[in-house]
C-alpha positions as CSV (number, residue, x, y, z in Angstrom):
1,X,35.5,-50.9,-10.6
2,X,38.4,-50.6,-8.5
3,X,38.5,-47.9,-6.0
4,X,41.7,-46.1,-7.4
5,X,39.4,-45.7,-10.5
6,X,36.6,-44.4,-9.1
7,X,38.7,-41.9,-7.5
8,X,40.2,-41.0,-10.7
9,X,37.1,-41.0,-12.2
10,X,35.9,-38.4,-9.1
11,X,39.3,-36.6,-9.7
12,X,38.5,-36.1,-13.4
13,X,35.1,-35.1,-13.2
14,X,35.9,-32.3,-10.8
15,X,38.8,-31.0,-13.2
16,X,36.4,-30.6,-16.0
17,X,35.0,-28.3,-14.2
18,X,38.0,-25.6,-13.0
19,X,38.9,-22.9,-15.9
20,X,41.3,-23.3,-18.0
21,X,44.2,-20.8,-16.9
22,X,43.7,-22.7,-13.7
23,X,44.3,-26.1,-15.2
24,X,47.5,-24.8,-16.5
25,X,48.8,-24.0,-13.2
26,X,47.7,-27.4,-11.8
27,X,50.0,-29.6,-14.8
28,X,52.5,-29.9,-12.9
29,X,50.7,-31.8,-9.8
30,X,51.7,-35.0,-10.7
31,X,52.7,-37.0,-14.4
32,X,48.8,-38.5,-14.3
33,X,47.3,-34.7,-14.1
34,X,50.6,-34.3,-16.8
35,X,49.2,-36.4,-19.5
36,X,45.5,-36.0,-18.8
37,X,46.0,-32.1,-19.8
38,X,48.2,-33.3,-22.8
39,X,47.2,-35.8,-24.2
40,X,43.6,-36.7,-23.7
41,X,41.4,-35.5,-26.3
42,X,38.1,-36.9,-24.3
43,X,39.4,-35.0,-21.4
44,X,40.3,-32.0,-23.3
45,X,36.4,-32.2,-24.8
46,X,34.8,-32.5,-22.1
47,X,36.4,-29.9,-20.4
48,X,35.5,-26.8,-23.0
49,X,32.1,-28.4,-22.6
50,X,31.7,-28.5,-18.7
51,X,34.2,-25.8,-17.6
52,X,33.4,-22.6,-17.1
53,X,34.2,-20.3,-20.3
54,X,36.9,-17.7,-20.2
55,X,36.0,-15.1,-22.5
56,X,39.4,-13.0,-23.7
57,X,39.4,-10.1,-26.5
58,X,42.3,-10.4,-28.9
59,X,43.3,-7.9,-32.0
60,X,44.8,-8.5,-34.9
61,X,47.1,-5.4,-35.7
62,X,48.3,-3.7,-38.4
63,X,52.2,-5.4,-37.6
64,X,50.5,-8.6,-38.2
65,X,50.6,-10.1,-34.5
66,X,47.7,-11.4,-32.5
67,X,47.8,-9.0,-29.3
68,X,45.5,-9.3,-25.9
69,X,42.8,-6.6,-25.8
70,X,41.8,-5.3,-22.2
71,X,39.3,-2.7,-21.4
72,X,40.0,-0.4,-18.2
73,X,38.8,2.8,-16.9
74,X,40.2,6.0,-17.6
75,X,40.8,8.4,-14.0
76,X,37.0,11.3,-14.5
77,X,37.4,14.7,-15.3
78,X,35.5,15.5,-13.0
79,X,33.9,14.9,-9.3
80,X,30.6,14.3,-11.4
81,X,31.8,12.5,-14.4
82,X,32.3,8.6,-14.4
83,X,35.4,6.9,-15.0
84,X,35.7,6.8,-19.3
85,X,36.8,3.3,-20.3
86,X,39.7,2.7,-22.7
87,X,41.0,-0.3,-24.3
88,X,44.8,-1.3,-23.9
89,X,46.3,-3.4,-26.5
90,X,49.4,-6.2,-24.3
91,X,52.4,-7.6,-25.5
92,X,51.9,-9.9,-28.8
93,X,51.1,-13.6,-28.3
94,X,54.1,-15.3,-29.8
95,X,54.2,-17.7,-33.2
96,X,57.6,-18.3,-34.5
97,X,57.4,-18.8,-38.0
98,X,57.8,-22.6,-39.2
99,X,61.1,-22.4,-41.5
100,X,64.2,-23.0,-39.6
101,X,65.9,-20.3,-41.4
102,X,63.3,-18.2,-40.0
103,X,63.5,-19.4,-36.3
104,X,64.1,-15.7,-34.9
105,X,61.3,-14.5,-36.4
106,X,57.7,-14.0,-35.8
107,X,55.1,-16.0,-38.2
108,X,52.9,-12.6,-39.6
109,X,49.5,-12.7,-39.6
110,X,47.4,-11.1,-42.5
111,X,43.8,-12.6,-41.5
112,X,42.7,-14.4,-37.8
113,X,39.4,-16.5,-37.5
114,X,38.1,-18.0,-34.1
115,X,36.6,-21.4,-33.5
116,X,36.1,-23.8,-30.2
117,X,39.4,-22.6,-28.8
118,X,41.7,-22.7,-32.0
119,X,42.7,-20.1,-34.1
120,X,43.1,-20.4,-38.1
121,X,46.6,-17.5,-39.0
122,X,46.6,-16.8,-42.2
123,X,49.8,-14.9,-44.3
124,X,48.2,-13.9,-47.8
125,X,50.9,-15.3,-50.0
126,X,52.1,-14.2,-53.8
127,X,51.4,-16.3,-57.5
128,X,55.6,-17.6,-56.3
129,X,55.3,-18.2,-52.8
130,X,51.2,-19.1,-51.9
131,X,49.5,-18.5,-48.4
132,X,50.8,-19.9,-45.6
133,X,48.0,-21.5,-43.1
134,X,48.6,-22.4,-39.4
135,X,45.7,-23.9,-37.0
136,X,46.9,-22.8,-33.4
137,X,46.0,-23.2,-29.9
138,X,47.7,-20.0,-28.2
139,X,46.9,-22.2,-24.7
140,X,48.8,-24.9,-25.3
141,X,50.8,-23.8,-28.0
142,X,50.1,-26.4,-30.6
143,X,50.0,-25.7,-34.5
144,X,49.5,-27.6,-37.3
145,X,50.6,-25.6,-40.6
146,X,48.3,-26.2,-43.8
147,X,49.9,-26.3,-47.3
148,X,47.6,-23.3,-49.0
149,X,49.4,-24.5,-52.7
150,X,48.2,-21.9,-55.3
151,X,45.4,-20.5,-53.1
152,X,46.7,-17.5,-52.6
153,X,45.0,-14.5,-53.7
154,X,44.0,-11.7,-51.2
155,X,39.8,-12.4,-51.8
156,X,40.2,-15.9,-50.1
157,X,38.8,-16.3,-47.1
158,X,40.3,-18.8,-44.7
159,X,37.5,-20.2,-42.0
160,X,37.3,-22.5,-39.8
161,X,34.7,-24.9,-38.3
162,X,33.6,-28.2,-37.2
163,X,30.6,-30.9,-36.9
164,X,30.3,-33.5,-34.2
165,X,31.3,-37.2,-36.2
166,X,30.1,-40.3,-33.8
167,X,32.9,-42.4,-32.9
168,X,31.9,-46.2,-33.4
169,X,34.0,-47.6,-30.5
170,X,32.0,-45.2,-27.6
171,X,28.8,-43.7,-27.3
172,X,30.5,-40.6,-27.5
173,X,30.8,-38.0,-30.6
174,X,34.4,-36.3,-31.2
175,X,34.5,-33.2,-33.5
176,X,36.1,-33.2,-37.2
177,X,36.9,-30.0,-37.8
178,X,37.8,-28.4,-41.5
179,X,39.2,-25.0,-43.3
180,X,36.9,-23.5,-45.9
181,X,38.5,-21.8,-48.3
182,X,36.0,-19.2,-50.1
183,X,37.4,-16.8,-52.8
184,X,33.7,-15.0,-53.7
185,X,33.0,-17.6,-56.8
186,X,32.7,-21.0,-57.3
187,X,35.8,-22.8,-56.1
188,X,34.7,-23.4,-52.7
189,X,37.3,-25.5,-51.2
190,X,37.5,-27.6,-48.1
191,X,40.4,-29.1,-45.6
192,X,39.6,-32.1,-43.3
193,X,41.9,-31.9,-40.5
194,X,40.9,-35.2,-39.5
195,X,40.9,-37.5,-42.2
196,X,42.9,-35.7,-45.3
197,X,45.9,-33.8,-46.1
198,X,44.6,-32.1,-49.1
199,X,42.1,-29.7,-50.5
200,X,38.7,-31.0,-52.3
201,X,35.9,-28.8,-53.9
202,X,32.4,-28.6,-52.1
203,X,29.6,-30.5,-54.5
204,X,28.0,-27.3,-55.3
205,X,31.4,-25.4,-56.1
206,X,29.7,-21.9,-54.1
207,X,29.5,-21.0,-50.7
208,X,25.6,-19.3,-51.5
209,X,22.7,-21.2,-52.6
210,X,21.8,-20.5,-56.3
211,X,19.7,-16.8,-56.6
212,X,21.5,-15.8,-53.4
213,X,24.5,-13.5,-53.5
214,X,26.5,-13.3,-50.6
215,X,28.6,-10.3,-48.7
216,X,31.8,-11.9,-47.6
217,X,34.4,-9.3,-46.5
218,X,34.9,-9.1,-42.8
219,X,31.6,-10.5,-42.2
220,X,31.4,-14.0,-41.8
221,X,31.8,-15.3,-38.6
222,X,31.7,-18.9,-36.4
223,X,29.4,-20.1,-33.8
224,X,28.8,-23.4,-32.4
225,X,30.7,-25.2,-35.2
226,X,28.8,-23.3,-38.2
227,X,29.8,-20.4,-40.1
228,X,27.8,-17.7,-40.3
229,X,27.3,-14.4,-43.2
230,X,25.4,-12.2,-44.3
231,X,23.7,-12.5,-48.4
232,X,20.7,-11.3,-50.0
233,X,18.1,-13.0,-52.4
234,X,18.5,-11.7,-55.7
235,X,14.9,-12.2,-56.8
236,X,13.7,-10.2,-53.6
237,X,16.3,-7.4,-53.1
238,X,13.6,-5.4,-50.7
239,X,13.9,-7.5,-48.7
240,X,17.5,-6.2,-47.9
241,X,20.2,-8.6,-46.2
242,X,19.5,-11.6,-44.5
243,X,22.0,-14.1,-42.2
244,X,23.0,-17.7,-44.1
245,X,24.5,-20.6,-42.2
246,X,27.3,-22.9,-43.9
247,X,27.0,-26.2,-41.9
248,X,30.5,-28.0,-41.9
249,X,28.5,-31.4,-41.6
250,X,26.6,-31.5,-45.2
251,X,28.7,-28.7,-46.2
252,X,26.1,-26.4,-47.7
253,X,24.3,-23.4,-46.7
254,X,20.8,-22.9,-45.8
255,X,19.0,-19.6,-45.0
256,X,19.1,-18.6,-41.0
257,X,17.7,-15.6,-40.2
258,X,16.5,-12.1,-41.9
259,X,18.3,-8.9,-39.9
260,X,16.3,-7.2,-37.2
261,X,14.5,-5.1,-40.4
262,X,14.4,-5.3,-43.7
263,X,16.5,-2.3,-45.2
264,X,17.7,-2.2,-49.0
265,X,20.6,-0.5,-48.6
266,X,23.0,0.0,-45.6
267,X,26.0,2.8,-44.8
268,X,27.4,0.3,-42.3
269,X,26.6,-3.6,-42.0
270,X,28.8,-5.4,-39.5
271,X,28.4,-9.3,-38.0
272,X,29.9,-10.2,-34.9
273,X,29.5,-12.8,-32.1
274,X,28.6,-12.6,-28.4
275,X,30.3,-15.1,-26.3
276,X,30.2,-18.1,-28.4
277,X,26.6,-18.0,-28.0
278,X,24.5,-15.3,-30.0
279,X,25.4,-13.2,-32.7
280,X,25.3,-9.1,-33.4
281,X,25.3,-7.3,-35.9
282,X,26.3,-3.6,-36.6
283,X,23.5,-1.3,-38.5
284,X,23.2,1.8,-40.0
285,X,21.2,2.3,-42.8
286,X,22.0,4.4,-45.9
287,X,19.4,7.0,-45.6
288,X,20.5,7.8,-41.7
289,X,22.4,8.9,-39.2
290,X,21.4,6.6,-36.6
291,X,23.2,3.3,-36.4
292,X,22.3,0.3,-33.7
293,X,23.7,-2.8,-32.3
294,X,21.4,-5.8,-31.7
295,X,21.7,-9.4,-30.7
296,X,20.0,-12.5,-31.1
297,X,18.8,-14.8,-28.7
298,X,20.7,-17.9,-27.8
299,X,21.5,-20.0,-31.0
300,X,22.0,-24.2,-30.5
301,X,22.2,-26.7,-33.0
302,X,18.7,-27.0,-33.8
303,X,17.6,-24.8,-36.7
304,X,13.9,-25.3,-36.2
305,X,14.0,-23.3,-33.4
306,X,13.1,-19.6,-33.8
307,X,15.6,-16.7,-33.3
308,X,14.9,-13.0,-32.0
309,X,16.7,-10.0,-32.0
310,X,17.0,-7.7,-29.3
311,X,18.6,-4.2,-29.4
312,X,21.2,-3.3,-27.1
313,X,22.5,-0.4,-28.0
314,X,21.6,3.2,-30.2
315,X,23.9,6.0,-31.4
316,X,23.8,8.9,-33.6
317,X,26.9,8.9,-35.7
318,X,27.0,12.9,-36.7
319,X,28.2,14.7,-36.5
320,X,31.2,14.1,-33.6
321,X,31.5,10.3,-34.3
322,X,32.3,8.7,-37.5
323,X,32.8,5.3,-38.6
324,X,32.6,3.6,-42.1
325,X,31.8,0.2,-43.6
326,X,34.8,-1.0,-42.7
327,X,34.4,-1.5,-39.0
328,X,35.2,-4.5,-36.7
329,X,33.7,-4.6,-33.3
330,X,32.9,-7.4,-30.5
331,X,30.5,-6.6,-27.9
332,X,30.0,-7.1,-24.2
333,X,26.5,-6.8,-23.8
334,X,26.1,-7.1,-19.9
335,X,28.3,-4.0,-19.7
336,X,26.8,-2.7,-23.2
337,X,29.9,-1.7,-24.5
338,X,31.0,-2.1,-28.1
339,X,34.5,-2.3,-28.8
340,X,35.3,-1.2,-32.4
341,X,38.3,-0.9,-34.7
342,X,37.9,0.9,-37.9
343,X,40.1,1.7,-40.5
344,X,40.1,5.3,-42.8
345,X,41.6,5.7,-45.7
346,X,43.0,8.9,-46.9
347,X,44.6,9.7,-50.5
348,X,44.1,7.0,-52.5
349,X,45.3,4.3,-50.0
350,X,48.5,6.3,-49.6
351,X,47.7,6.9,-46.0
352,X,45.4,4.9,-43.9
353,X,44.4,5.6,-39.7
354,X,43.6,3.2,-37.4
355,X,41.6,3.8,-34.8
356,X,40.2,1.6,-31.8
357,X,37.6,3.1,-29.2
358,X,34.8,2.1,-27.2
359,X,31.3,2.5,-27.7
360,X,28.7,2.9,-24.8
361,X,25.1,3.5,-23.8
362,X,23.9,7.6,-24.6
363,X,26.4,8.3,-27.3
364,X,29.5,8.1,-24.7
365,X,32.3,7.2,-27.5
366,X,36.3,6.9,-25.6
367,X,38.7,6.5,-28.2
368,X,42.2,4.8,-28.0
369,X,44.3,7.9,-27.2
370,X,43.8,11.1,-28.1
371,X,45.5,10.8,-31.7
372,X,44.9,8.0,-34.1
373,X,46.5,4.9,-33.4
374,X,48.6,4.2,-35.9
375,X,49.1,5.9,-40.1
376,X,50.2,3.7,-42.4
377,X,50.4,2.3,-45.7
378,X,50.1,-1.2,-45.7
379,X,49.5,-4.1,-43.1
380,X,45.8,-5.6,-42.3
381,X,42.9,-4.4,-41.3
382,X,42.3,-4.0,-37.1
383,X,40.4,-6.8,-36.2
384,X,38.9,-7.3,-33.0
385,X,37.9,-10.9,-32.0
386,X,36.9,-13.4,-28.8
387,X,38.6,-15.8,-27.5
388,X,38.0,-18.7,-25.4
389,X,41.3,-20.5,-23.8
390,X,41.2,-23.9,-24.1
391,X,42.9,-27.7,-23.9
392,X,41.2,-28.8,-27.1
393,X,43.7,-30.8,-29.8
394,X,44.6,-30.4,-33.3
395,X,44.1,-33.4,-35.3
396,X,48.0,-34.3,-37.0
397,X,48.6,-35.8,-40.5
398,X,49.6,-39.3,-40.0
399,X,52.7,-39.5,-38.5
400,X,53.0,-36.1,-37.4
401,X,53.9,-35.6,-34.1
402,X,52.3,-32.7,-32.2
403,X,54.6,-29.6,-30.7
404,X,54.8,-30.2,-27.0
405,X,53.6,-27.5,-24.7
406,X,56.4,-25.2,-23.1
């Protein structure tokens, strides 16, 4: 090997390892350091894998944009009384909607999903118009928008994961990742980015095994390249709730994990993850005012090992703080704070309140402001979610040429 290689070589190696919003600083270096950032899919894997992971909260809000979320600390009352923390919602990320006519404005978002660095936007369409579907990077600012056809009705739920595919000419593996489209029945549908440009049924037609039925709204979630949910054996229903996995590589679900406890009924049931890593779940069972967050230990690709839960946080919800079943939330568990966005709805629908606060250890509750966020009558749910900026590359249809990065 020539020496201008190995120093390449040296040069890459030590740029898998600087952060992302660094990288971005650093593209303008030289037109080598240009295209690697660009245009190098190995690089760009290697890199989420090696670099050191920024974790950022986003929200989706009830205007249908994708805002960052930032957590700071309120001034104390008091000489004696910590700082509060608050959360502060920034300036919308920007997606221009993909219609020319439409150029000026902003593509709305109606439902957000997370996965290795991309994000799937949906807009839930009508019987005339459909859904409209975009894969995005925020980071680099590439999209690929996904023809939804006549999947369009507000119970789909647009997912997004992947499975590692071994590339024949290197040892290494590159990741094919597809949409699941789930509308609660049996017209499971999938979307291989990388080798289709249409939609196929899964061989069983259901996202849950048979004698399982499965809880879908708000509460299925992606780690690791799997998708996660919570679903309940019908022939065992005391045995309350348990976690299912949907693996995007046989594309069928298997059980995961029963909750912490075995309850058969719950007030509040919420599923989150934890830094790409674990995931945490939200419980309050019907019969009490106590609700608790717990997490699981450290989940990899190999099933047969076991998974534990841990409980990080305890609150009593009456009667000063109330939340229903329809509450988002992503936790920080070293600072053991919960943020949560919930959603009440007043008269019928005719008025609903948003709210956003922060939950923390011994009941401490700080709430966005001291008025509701925001009343309304339409728009989606509040939806808190994680983030993790990065260089990774959405696979284009044949001859499609991918939106350069501004």
């Amino acid at each position: 090997m020539a020496i201008p290689e190995l120093l390449n070589d040296l040069v890459d190696e030590i740029l898998c390892r600087v952060p992302a919003t660094s990288l971005k600083r650093l593209r303008a270096t030289c037109k080598r350091w240009n295209r690697l950032f660009k245009d190098d899919r190995r690089f760009a894997r290697e890199h989420f894998d090696n670099a050191p992971k920024e974790i950022h909260s986003l929200i989706l809000t009830e205007k249908c944009r994708i805002c960052p979320l930032s957590i700071i600390n309120l001034p104390p009352h008091g000489d004696d009384v910590p700082p509060l923390p608050s959360v502060e919602v920034k300036r919308e990320l920007s997606l221009p909607h993909p219609c020319p006519f439409k150029n000026s404005r902003q593509f709305d978002i109606t439902e957000v999903f997370h996965c290795d660095g991309l994000l799937i936007c949906v807009k839930e369409g009508t019987r005339r118009y459909g859904s409209q579907i975009v894969v995005w990077n925020p980071f680099t600012g590439q999209t690929r928008w996904i023809e939804a056809n006549n999947r369009w009705k507000n119970t789909n739920t647009f997912v997004l994961g992947y499975y590692n595919k071994k590339n024949n000419k290197s040892s290494c593996s590159q990741r094919s990742y597809k949409i699941l489209c789930y509308n609660g029945g049996e017209d499971t549908e999938i979307y291989d980015l990388n080798s289709s440009d249409s939609w196929r049924r899964i061989p069983d037609g259901d996202l849950t095994p048979p004698g399982w039925d499965g809880m879908i709204s708000g509460d299925i979630v992606p780690l690791k390249g799997n998708t996660y949910f919570i679903a309940k054996e019908k022939s065992k229903p005391q045995l309350g709730w348990s976690l299912l996995r949907f693996d995007f590589s046989t594309e069928k679900s298997s059980l995961f994990v029963p909750l912490p406890y075995q309850c058969p009924l719950y007030k509040i049931l919420s599923l989150s993850v934890v830094r790409d890593e674990k995931l945490s779940v939200f419980l309050q069972p019907d019969s009490t005012c106590k609700a608790e967050i717990w997490v699981t230990s450290k989940i990899g690709n190999d099933s047969t090992k076991a998974v534990s839960w841990n409980k990080v946080l305890a609150f009593d919800l009456s009667p000063h703080l109330q939340i229903t079943d329809l509450v988002n939330f992503v936790l920080d568990e070293d600072k053991k704070l919960a943020v949560c966005c919930d959603r009440w709805i007043e008269d019928c629908y005719i008025h609903c309140i948003d709210k956003i606060f922060i939950l923390g250890e011994n009941n401490q509750v700080s709430q966005s402001g001291c008025d509701p966020l925001v009343t309304h009558q339409t728009g989606p749910w509040p939806a808190p979610l994680y983030y993790v900026p990065s260089l990774v590359q959405i696979e284009l249809p044949a001859g499609g040429k991918r939106k350069p990065i501004d």
